[in-house]
C-alpha positions as CSV (number, residue, x, y, z in Angstrom):
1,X,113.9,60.8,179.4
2,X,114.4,64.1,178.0
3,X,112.4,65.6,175.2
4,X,115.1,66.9,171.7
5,X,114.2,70.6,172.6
6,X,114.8,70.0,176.3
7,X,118.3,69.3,175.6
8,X,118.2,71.5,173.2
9,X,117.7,74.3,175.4
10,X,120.1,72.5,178.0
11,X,122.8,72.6,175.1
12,X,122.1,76.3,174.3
13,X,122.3,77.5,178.1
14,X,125.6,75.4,178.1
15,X,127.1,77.1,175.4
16,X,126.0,81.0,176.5
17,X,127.6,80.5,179.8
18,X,130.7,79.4,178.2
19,X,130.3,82.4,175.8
20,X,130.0,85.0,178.6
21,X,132.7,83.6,180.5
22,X,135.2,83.0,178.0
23,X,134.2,85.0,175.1
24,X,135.2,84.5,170.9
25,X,138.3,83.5,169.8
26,X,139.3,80.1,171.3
27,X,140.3,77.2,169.1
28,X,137.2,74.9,168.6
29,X,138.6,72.3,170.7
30,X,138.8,74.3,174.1
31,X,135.2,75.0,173.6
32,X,134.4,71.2,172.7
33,X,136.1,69.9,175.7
34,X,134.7,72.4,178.0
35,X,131.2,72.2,176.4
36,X,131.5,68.3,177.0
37,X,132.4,68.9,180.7
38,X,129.7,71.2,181.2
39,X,127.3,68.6,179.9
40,X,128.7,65.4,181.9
41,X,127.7,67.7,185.3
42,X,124.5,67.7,184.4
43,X,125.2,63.7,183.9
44,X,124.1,63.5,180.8
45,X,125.5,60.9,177.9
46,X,127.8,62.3,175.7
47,X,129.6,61.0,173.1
48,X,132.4,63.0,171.2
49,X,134.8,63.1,167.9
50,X,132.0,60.4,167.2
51,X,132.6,58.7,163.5
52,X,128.6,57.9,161.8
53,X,128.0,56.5,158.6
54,X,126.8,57.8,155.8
55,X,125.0,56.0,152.8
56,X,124.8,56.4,149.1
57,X,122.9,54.4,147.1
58,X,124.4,51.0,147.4
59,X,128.1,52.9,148.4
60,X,128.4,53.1,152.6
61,X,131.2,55.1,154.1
62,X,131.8,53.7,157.3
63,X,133.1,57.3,158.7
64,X,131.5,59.3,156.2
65,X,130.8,62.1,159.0
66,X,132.5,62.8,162.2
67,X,129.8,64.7,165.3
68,X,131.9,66.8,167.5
69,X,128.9,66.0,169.9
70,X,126.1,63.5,170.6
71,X,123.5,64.2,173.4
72,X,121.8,61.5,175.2
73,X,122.0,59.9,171.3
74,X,119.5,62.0,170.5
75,X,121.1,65.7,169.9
76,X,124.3,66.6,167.1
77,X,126.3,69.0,168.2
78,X,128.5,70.8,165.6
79,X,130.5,73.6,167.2
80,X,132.1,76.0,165.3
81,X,134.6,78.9,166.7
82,X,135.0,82.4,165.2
83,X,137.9,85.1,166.0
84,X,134.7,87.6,167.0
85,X,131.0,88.4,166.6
């Protein structure tokens, strides 16, 4: 079982390879989906677009926050996509 920071580091060499081959400027999506793929090679659990609750006081939202992607349940991804760096 992996170690946070292992797939951490997994996650991080994931996304820099994308980066390099594809560079700034897609819509989020394309790098989510391609991000996820990446991932499932290595055959690692992934679960995306992932609704979690959040609580507040006695007040829970059932969807209150949406992960755009879970590693092994252990690691949130939040991508986020920029026109350039």
């Amino acid at each position: 079982m992996m170690s946070e920071n292992e797939l951490a580091k997994l996650a991080v060499d994931v996304c820099f390879k994308i980066h390099t081959r594809l560079g700034p400027g897609l819509l989020e999506s394309v790098y989510e989906e391609i991000v996820e793929y990446e991932l499932r090679k290595l055959n690692l659990f992934i679960e995306r677009q992932k609704d979690l609750p959040v609580n507040w006081d006695n007040l829970k939202l059932e969807k209150g926050y949406r992960a755009d992607l879970i590693i092994e349940r252990k690691l949130l991804m939040e991508l986020k996509s920029v026109e350039q760096i």
